[in-house]
N, C-alpha and C positions, 0 to 999 in steps of 0.2 A: 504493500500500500504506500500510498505518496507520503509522504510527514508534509504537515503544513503546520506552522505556531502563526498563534496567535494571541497577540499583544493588545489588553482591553484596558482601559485609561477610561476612570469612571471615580462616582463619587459615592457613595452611600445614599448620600443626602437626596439622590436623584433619581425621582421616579423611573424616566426613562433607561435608565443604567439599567434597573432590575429587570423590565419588560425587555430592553435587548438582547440582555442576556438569555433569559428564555427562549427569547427566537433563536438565539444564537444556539442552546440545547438542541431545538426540535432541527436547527439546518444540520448539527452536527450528529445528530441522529438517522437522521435521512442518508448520510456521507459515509458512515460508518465502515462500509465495506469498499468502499472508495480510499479514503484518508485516515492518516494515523493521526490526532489532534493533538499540541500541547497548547497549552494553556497560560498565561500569567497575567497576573492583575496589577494596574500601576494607579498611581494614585492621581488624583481631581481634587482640592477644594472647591466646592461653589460658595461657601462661608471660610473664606481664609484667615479670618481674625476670631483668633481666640476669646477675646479681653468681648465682641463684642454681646449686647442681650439678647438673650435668647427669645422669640416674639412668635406668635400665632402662624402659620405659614402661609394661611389665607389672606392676614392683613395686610403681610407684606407680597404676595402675589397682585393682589389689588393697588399696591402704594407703585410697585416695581413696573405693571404695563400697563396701568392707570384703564381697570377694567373695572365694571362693578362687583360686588360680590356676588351678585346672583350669576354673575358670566362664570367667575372665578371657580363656585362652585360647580356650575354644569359641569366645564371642563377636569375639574378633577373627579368628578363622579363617571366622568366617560373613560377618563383616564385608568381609574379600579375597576371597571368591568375589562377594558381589556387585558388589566392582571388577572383578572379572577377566569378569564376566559384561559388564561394560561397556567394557573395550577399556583399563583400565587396569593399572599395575602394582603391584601390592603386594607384594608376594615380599619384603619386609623389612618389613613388620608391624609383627611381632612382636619382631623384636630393634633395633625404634629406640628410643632415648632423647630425653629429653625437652629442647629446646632452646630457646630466647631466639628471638624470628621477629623484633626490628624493623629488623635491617639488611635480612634479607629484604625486607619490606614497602615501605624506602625504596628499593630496587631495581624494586620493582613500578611505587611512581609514577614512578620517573625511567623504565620502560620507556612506560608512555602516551605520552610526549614522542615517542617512535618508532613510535606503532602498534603496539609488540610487547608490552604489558600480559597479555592472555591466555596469548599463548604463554611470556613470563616464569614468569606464575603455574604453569601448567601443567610448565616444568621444572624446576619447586622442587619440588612435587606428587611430579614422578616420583623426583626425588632422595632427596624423603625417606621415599615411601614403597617405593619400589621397590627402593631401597640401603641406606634406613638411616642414609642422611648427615645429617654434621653438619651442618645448614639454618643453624648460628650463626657458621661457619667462612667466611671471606673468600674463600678458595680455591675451596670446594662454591658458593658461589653464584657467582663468576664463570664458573665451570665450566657454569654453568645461563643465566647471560647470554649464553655464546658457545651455548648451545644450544640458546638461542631466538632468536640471530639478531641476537644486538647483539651488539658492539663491547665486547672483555673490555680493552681500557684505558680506554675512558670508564668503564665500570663500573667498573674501579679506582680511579678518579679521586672516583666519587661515594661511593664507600665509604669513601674516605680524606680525603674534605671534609668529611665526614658531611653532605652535600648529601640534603635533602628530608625531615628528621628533624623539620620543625613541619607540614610537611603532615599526617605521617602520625602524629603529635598530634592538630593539628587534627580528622582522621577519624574517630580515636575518641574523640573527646572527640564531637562532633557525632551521632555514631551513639548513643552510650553516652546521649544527653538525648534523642534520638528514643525509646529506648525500647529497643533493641536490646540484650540482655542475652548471647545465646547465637547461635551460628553454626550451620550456614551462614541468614544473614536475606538474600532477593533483594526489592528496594524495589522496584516498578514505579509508573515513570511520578511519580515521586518524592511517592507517595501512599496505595500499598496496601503490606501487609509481609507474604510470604509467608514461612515460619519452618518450617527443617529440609530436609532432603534428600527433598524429596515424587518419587513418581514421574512418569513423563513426562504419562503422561495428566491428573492432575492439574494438572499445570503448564499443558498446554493447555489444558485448561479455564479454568484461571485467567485465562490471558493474556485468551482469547478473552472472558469475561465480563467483565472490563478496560476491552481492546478499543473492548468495543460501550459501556462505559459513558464513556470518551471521547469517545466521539463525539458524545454527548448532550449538548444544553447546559445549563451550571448551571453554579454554583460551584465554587470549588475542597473537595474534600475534604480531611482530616487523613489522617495517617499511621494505616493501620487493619488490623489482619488479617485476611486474608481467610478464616482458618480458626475 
């Protein structure tokens, strides 16, 4: 089978990250007997200030593209049926606030060191959007450590070292000079940049024209969109 990686630059905070990601399951589902997948998670703030207040996410949806609530609201209620159409949780939407993600994130890389990076990401995902939790609270994420299958005193250990805080510098800073502006960005094959929560079919597609351009010989390309 082909190996293809694939490089996902995303936030917690971000609806769309989670529904991408998904799509991104069922394409890689579909590819299974095609491609050999790997995997890794890089980091996004969409709230990069720590120091700042943590606020209703509807108010500031409505403060930020100057819509009204009732707009604010439809749209995020459209937004949780298309999670729940995909096997996720969103049932707290609508009343999370807006939080600080880089302790999050440095839990993410210190989960790769175990294999459990995905499933990390994915019970931050459910955390924040499913309950509403605080994603900025020590507690809430070790709470998501132990429930993706790591070890909730190493995780305390790394949260209280501040253990893996230039990696996930490093990340976005390196993403941020590629070009990457807005989440969810999935990098394949550390050369094409697909951009936003596309659906499955596209993604297949994607991969599969990819794919067969790997395989071909020539140079290397630059980081490019494929849309």
């Amino acid at each position: 089978m082909t190996p293809v990686r694939i490089d996902i630059v995303s936030d917690i905070a971000c609806p769309w990250c989670a529904i991408g990601y998904a799509r991104l399951e069922q394409a890689m589902q579909a590819l299974e007997d095609e491609f050999r997948f790997e995997i890794e998670w890089h980091a996004f703030e969409l709230n990069p200030d720590p120091a700042a207040p943590s606020q209703p996410i509807v108010d500031v949806l409505v403060e930020k593209y100057g819509r009204s609530r009732e707009e604010i609201d439809r749209i995020q209620a459209e937004m949780a049926g298309i999670a729940t159409g995909l096997g996720l949780d969103f049932s707290g939407m609508e009343t999370r606030h807006t939080h600080n993600t880089f302790d999050a994130h440095r839990l993410v890389k210190w989960a790769k060191t175990h294999d459990r990076q995905t499933a990390m990401k994915q019970a931050l995902f459910t955390a924040y959007f499913g309950r509403a939790a605080n994603i900025a609270s020590h507690d809430t994420l070790l709470d998501c450590a132990q429930a993706a299958g790591l070890d909730r005193d190493a995780a305390r250990q790394v949260l209280e070292a501040g253990d893996w805080a230039d990696s996930v510098r490093l990340d976005e800073s390196r993403f941020q000079r590629a070009g990457v502006s807005a989440v969810p960005a999935f990098i394949i094959n550390e050369k094409y940049l697909i951009s936003g929560a596309q659906d499955c079919d596209t993604l297949v597609d994607a991969v599969r024209r990819i794919g067969a351009e790997t395989n071909e010989p020539g140079g290397e390309a630059q980081l490019t969109d494929t849309h």
